[in-house]
N, CA, C and O atoms as a MOPAC input file, in Angstrom:
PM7 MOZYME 1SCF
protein

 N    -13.92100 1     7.18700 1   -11.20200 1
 C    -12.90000 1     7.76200 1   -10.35200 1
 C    -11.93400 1     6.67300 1    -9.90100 1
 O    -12.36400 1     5.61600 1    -9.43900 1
 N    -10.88300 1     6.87400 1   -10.00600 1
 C     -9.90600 1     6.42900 1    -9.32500 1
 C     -9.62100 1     5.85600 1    -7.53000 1
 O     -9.30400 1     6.73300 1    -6.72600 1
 N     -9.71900 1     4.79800 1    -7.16600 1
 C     -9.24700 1     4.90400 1    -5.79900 1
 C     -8.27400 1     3.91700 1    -5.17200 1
 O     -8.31900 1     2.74300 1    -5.54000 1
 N     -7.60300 1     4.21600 1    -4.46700 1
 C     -6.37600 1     3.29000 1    -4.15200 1
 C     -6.88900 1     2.99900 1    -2.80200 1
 O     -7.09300 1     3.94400 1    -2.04100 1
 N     -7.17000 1     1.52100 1    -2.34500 1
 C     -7.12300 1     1.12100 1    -0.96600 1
 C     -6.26700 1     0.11800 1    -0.53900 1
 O     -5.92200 1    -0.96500 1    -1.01200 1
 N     -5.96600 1     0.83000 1     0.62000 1
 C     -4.80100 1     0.14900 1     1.23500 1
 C     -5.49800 1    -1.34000 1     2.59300 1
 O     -6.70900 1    -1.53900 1     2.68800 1
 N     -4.94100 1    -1.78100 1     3.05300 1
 C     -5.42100 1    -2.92500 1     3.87600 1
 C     -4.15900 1    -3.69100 1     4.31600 1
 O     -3.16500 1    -3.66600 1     3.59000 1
 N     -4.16100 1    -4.50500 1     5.70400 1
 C     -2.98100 1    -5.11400 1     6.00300 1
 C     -2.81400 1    -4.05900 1     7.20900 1
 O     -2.55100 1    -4.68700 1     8.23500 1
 N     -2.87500 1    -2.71700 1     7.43100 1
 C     -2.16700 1    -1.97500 1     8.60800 1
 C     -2.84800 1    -2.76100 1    10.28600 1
 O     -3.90100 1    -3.37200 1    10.47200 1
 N     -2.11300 1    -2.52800 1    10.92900 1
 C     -2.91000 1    -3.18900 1    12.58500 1
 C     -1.79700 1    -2.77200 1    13.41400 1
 O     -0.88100 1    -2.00700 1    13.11200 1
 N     -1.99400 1    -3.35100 1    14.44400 1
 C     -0.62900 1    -3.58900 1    15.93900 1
 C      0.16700 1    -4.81400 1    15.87700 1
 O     -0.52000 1    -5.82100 1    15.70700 1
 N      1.13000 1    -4.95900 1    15.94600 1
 C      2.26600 1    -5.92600 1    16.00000 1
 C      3.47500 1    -5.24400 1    16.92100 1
 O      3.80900 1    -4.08200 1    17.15300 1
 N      3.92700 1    -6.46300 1    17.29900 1
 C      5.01600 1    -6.28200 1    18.50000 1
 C      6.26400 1    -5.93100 1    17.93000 1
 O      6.28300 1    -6.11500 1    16.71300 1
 N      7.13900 1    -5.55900 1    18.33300 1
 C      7.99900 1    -5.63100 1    17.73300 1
 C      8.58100 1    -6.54600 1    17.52500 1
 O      8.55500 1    -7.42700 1    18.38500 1
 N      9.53600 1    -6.80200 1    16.03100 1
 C     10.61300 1    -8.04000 1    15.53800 1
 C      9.26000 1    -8.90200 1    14.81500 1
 O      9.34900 1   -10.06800 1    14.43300 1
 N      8.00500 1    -8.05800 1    14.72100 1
 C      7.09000 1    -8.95900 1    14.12900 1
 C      6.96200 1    -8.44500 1    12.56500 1
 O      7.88800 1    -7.70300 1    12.23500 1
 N      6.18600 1    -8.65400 1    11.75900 1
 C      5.68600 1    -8.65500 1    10.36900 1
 C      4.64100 1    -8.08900 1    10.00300 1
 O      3.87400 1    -8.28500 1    10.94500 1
 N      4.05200 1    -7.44800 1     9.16000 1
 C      2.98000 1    -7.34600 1     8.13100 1
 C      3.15200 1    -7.09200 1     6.75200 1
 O      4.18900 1    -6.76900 1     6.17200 1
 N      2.09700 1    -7.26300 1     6.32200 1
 C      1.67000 1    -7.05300 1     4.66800 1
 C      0.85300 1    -5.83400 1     4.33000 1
 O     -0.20200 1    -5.62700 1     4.92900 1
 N      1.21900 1    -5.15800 1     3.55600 1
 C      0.53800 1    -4.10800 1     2.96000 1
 C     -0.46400 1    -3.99100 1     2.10300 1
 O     -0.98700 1    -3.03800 1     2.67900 1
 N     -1.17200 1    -4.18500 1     1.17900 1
 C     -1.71800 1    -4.15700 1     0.17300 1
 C     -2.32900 1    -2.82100 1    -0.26300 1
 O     -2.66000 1    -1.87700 1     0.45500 1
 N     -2.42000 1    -2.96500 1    -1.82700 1
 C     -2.82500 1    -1.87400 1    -2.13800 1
 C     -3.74600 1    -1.75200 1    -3.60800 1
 O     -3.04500 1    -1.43600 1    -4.57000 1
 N     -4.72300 1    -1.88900 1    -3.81100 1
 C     -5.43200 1    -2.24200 1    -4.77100 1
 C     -6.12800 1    -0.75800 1    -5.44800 1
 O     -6.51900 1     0.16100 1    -4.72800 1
 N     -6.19000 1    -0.73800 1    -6.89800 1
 C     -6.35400 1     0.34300 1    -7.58700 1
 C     -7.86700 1    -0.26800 1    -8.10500 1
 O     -7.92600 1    -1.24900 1    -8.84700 1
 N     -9.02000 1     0.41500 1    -7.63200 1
 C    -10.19700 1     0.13900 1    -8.49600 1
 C    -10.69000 1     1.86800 1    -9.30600 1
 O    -10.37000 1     3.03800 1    -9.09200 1
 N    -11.58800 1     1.17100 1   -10.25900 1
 C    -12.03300 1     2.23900 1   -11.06000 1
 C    -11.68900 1     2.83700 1   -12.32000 1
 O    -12.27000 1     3.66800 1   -13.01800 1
 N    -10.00400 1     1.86600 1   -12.51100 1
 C     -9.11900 1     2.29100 1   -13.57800 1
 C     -9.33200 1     1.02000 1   -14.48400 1
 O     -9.70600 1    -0.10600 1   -14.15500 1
 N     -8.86300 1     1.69700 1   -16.15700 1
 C     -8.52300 1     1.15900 1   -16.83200 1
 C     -7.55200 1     1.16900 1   -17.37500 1
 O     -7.59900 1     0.87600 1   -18.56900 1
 N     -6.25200 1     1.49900 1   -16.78000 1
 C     -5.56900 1     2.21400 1   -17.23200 1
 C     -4.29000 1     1.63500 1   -16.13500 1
 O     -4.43100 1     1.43500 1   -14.92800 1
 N     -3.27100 1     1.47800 1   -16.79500 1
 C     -1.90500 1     0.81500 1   -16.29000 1
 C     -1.14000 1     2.01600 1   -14.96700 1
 O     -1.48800 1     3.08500 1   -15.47000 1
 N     -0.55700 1     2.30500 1   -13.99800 1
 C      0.48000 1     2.82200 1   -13.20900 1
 C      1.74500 1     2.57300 1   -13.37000 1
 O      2.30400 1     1.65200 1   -12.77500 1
 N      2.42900 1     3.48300 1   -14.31500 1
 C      3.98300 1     3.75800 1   -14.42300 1
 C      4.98200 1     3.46200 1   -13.22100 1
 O      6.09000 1     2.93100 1   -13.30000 1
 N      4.16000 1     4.04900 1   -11.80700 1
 C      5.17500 1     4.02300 1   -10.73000 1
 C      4.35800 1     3.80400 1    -9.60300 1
 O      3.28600 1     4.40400 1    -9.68200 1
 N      4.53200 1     3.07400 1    -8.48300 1
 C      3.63500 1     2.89300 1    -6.90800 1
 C      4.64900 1     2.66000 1    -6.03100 1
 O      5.67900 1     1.98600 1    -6.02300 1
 N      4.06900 1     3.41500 1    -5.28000 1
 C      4.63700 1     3.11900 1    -3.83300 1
 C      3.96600 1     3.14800 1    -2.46200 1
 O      2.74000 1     3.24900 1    -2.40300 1
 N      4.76500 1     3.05700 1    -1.27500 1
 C      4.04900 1     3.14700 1    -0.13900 1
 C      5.42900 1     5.08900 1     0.54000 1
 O      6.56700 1     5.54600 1     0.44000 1
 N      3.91000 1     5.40100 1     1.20500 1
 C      5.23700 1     6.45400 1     2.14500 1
 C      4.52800 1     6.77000 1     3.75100 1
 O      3.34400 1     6.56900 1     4.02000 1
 N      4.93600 1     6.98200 1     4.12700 1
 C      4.56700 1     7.11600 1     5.49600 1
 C      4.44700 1     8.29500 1     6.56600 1
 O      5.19800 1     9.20600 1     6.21900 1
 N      3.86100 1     8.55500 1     7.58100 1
 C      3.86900 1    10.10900 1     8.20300 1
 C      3.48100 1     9.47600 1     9.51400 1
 O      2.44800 1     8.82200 1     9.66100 1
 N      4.46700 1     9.73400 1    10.56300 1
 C      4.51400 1     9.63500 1    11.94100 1
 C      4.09400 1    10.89700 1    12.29000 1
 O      4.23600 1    11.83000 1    11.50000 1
 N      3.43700 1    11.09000 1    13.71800 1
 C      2.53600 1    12.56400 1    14.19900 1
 C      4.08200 1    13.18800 1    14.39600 1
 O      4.99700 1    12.63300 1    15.00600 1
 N      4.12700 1    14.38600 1    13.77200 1
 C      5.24200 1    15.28000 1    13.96400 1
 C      6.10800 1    15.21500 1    13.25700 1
 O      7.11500 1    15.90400 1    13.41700 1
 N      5.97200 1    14.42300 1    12.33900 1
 C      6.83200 1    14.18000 1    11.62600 1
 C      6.62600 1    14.54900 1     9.91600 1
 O      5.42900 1    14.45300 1     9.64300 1
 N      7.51400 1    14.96500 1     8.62800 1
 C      6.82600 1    15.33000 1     7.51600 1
 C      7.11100 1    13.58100 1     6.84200 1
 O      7.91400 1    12.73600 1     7.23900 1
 N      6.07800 1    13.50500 1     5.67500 1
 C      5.75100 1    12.50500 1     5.27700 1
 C      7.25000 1    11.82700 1     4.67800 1
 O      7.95800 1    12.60400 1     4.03500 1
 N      7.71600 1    10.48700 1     4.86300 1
 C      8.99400 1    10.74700 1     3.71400 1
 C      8.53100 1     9.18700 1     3.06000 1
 O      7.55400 1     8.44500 1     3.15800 1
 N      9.48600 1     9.18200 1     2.54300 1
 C      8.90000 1     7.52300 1     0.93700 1
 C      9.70700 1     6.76400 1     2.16000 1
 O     10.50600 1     7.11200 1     3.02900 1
 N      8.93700 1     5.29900 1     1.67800 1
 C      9.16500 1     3.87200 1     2.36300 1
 C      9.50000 1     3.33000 1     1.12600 1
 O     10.69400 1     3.04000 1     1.20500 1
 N      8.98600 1     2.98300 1    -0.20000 1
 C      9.91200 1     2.08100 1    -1.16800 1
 C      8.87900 1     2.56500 1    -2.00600 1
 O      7.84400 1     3.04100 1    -1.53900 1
 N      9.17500 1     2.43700 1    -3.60800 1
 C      8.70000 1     2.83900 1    -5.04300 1
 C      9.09800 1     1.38700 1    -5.82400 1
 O     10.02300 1     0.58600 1    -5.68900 1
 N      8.24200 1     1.44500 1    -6.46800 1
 C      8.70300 1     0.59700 1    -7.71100 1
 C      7.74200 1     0.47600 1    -9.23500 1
 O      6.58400 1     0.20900 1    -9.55400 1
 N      8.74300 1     0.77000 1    -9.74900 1
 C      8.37100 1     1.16600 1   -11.16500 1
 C      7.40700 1    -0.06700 1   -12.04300 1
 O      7.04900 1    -1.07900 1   -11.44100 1
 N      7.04200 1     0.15700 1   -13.53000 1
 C      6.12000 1    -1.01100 1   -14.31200 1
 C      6.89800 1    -1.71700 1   -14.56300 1
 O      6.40300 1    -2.81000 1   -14.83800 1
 N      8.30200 1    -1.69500 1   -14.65200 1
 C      9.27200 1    -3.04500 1   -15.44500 1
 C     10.01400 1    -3.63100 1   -14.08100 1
 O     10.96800 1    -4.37100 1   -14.31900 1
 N      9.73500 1    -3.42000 1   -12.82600 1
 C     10.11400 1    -3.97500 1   -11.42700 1
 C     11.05300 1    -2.95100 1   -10.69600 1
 O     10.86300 1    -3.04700 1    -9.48300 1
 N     11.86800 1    -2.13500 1   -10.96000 1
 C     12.96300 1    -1.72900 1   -10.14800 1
 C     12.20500 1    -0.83900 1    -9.12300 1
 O     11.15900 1    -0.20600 1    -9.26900 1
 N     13.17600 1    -0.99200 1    -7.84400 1
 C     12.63800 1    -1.05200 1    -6.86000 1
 C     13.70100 1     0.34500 1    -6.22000 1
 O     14.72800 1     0.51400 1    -6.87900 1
 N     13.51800 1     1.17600 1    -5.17000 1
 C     14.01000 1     1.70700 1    -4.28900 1
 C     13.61500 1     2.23500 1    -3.32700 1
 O     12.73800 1     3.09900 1    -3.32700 1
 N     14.25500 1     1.76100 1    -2.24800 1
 C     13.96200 1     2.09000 1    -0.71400 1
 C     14.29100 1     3.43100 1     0.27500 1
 O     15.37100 1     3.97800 1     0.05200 1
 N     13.58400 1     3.90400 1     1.16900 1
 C     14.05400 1     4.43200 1     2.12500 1
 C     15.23200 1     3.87100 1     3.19000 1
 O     15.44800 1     2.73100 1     3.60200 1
 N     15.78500 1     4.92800 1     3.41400 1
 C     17.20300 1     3.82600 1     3.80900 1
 C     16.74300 1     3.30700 1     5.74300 1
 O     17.26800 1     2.55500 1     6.56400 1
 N     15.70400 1     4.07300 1     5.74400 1
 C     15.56500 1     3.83900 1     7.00600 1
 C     15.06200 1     2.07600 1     7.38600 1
 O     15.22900 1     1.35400 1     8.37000 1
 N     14.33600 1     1.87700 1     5.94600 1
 C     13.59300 1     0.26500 1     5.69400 1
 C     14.09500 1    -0.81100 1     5.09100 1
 O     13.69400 1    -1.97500 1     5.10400 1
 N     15.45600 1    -0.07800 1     4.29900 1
 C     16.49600 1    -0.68300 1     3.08900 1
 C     17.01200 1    -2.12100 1     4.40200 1
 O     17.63500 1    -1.93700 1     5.44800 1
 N     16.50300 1    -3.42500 1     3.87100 1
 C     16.99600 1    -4.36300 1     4.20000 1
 C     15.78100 1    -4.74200 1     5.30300 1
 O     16.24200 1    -5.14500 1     6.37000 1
 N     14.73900 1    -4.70300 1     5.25600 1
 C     13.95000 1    -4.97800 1     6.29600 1
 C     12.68700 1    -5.36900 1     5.18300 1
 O     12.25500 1    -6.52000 1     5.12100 1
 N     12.26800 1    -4.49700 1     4.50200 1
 C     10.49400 1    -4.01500 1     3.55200 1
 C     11.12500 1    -4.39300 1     2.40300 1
 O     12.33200 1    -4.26400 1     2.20000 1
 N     10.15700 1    -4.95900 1     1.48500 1
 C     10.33100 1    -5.44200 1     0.22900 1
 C      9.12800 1    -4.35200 1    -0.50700 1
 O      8.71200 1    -3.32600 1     0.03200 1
 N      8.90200 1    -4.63200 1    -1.24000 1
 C      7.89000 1    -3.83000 1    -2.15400 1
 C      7.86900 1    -5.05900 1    -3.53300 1
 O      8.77800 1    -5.62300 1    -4.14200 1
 N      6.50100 1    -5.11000 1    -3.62700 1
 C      5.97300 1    -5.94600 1    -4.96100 1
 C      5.12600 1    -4.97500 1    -5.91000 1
 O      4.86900 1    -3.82300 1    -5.56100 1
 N      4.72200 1    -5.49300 1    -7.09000 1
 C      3.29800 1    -5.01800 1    -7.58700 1
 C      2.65100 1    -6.94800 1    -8.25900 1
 O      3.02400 1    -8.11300 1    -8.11700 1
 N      1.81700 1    -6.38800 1    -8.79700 1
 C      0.84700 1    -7.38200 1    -9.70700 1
 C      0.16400 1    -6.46400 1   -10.53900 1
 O     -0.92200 1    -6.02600 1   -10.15800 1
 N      0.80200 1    -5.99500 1   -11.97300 1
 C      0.91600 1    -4.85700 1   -12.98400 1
 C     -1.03000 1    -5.32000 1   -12.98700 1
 O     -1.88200 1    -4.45900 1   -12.76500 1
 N     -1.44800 1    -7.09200 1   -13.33600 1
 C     -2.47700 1    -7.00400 1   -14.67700 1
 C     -3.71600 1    -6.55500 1   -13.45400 1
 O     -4.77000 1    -6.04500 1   -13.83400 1
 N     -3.42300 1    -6.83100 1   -11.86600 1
 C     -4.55500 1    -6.34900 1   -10.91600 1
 C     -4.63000 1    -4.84700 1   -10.45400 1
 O     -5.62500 1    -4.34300 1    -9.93100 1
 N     -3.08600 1    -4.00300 1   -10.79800 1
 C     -2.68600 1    -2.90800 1   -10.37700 1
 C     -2.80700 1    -2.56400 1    -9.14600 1
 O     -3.21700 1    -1.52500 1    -8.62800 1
 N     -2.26300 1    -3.89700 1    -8.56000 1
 C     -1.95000 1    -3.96000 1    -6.67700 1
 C     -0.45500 1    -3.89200 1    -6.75000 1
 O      0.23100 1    -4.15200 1    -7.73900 1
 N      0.00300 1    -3.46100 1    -5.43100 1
 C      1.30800 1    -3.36900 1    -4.85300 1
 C      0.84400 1    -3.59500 1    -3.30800 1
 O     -0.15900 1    -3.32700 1    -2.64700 1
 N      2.15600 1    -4.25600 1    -3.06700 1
 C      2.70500 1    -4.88700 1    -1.75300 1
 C      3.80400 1    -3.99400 1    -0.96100 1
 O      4.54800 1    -3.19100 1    -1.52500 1
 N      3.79400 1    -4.23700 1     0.32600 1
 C      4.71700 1    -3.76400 1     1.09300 1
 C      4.98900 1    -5.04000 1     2.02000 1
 O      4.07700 1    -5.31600 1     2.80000 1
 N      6.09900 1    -5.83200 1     2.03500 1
 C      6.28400 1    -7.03800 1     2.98800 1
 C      7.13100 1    -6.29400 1     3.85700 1
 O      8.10800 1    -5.62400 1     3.52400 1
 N      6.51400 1    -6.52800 1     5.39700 1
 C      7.30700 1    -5.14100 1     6.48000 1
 C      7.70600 1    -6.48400 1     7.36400 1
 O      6.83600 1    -7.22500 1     7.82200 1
 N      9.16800 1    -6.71700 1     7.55400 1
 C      9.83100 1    -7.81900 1     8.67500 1
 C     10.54000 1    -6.72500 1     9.46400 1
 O     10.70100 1    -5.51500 1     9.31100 1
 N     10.95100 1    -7.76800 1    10.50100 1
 C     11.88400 1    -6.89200 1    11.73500 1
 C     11.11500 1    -5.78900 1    11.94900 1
 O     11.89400 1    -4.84800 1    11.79300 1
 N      9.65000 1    -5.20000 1    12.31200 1
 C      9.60300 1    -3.83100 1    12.79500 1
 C     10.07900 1    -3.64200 1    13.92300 1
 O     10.31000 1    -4.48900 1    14.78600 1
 N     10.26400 1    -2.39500 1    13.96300 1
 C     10.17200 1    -1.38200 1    14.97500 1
 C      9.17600 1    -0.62900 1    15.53300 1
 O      8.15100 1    -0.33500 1    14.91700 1
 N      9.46400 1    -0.21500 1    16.93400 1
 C      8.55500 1     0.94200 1    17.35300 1
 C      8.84600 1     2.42400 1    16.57700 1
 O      8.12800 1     3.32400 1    17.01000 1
 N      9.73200 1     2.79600 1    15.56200 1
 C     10.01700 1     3.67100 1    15.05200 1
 C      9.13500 1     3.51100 1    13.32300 1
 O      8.78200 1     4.42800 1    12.58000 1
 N      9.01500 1     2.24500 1    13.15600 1
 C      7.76200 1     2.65300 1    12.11800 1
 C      6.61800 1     2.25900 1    12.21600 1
 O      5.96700 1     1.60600 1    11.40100 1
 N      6.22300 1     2.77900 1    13.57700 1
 C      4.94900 1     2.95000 1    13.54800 1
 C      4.59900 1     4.30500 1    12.74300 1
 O      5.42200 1     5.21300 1    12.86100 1
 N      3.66700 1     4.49600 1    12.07900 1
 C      2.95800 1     5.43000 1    11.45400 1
 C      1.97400 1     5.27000 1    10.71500 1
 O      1.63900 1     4.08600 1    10.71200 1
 N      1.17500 1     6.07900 1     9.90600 1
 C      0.38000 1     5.70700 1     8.84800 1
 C      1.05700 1     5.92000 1     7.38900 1
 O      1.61400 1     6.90100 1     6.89600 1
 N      0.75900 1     4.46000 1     6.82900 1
 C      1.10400 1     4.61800 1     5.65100 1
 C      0.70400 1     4.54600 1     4.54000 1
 O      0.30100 1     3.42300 1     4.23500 1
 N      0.62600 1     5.52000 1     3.56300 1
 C      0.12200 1     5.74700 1     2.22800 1
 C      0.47400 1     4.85800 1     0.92800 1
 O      1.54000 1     4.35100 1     0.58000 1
 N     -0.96200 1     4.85100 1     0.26100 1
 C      0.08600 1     3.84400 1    -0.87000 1
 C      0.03900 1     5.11500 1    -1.95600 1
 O     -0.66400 1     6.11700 1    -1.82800 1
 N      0.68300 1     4.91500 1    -2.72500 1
 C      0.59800 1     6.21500 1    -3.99700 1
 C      0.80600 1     5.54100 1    -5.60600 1
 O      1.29400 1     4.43200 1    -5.82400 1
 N      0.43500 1     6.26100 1    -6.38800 1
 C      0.67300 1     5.68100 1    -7.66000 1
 C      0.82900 1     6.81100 1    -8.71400 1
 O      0.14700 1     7.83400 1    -8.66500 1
 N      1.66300 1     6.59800 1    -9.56700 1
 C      1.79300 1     7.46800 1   -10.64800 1
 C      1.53300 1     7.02600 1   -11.82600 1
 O      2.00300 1     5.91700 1   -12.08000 1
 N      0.72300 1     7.71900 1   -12.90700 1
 C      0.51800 1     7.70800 1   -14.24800 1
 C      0.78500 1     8.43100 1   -15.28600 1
 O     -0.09900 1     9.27400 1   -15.44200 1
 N      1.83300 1     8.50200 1   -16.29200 1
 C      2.38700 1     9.49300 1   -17.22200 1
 C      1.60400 1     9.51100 1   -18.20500 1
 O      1.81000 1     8.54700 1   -18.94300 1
 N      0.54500 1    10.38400 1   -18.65300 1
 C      0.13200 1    10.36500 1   -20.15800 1
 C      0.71000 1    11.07300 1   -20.80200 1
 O      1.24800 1    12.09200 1   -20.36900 1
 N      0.73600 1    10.66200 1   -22.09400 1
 C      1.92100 1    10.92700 1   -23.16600 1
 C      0.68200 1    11.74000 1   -24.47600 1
 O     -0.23700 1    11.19900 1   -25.09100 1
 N      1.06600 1    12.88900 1   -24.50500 1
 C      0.87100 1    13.51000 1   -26.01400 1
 C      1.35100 1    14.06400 1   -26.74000 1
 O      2.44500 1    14.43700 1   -26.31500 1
 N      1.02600 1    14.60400 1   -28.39400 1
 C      2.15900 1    14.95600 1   -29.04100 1
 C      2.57600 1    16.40600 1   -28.66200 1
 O      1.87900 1    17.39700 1   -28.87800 1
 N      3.76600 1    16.40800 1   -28.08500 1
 C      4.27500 1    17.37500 1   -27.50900 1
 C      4.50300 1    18.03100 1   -26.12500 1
 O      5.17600 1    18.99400 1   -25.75600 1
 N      3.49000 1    16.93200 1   -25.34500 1
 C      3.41200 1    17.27000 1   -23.79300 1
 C      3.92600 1    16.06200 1   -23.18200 1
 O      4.42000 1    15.10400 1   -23.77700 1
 N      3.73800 1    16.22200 1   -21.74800 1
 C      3.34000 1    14.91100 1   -21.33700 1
 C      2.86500 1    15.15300 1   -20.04100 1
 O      3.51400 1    16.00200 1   -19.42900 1
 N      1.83100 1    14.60400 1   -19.39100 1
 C      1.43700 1    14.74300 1   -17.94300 1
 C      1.35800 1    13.79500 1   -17.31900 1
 O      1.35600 1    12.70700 1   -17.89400 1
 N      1.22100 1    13.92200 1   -15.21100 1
 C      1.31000 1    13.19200 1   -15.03000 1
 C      0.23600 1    13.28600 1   -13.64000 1
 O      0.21500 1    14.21600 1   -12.83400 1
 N     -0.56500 1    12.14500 1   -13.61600 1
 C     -1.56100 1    12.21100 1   -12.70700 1
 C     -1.13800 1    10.65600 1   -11.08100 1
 O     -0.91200 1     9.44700 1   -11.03500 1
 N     -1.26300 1    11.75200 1   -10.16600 1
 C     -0.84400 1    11.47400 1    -8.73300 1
 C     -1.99500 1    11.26000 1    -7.75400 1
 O     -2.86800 1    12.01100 1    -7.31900 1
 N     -1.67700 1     9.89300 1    -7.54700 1
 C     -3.16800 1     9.52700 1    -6.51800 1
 C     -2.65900 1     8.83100 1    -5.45900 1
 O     -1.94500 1     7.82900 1    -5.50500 1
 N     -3.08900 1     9.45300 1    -4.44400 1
 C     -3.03000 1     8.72500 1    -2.80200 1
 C     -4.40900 1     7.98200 1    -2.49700 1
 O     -5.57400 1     8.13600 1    -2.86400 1
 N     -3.56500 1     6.89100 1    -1.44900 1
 C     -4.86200 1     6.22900 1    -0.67600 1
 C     -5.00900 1     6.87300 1     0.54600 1
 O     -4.02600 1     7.53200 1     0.88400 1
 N     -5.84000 1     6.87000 1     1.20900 1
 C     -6.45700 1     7.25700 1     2.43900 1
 C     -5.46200 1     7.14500 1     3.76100 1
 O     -5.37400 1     8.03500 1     4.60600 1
 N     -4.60700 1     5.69000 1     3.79800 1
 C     -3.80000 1     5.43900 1     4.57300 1
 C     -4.53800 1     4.89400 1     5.54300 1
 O     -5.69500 1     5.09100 1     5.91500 1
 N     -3.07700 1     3.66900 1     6.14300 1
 C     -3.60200 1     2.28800 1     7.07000 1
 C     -2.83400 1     2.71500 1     8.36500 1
 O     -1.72100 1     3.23300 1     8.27100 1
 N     -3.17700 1     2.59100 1     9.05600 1
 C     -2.38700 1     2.69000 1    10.40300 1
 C     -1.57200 1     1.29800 1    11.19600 1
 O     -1.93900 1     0.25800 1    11.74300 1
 N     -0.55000 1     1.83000 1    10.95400 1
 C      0.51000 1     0.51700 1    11.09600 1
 C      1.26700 1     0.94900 1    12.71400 1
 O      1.89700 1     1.99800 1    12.85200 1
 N      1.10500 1     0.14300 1    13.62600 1
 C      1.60700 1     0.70300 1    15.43900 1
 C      2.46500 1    -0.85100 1    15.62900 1
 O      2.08300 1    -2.01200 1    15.48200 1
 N      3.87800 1    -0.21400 1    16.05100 1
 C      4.58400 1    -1.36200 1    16.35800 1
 C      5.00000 1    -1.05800 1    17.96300 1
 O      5.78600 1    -0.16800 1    18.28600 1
 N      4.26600 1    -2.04300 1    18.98900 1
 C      4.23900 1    -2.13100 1    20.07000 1
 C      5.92000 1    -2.15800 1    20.57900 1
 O      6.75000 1    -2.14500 1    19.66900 1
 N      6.47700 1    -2.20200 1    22.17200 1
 C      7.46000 1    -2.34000 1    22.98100 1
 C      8.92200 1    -1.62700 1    22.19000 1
 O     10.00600 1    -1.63700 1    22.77300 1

């Protein structure tokens, strides 16, 4: 089975930092696309940043210029580098990953979430 765990979430003040991580065990098998997304109480879930197997990257505009997003394809980890927070992203955040299998004539695509880290940005 597949499982994505996330690590890095805690309390930080604001104008402070964390790291995300996100590690895929159980697979043998490469991720086309990962990301992180996030869900504040009351709020519906929306994307924090994606980035594809050949690097390209895109952000939520709410994080655009603050959060970076990495991977490391051969460990099938991804990063979230979070500077400048806010008390507005505090939430929990998900890491996700996508996998396209390809056959003759189809193609599918299998979608896996992690559990989610709880990230609280104080003042």
């Amino acid at each position: 089975q597949v499982q994505l765990v996330e690590s890095g979430g805690g309390l930080v003040q604001a104008g402070g930092s964390l790291r995300l991580s996100c590690a895929a065990s159980g697979s043998i098998f490469s991720f086309n696309d990962m990301g992180w997304y996030r869900q504040a109480p009351g709020k519906q879930r929306e994307l924090v940043a994606a980035i594809t197997s050949d690097g390209s990257t895109n952000y939520g505009d709410s994080v655009k210029g603050r959060f970076t997003i990495s991977r490391d394809n051969a460990n099938n980890t991804v990063y979230l580098q979070m500077n400048s927070l806010k008390p507005e992203d505090t939430a929990v955040y998900y890491c996700n990953a996508v996998r396209v299998v390809a056959a003759p004539g189809r193609e599918m695509k299998a979608i896996y979430w992690g559990q989610g880290t709880q990230v609280t940005v104080s003042s």
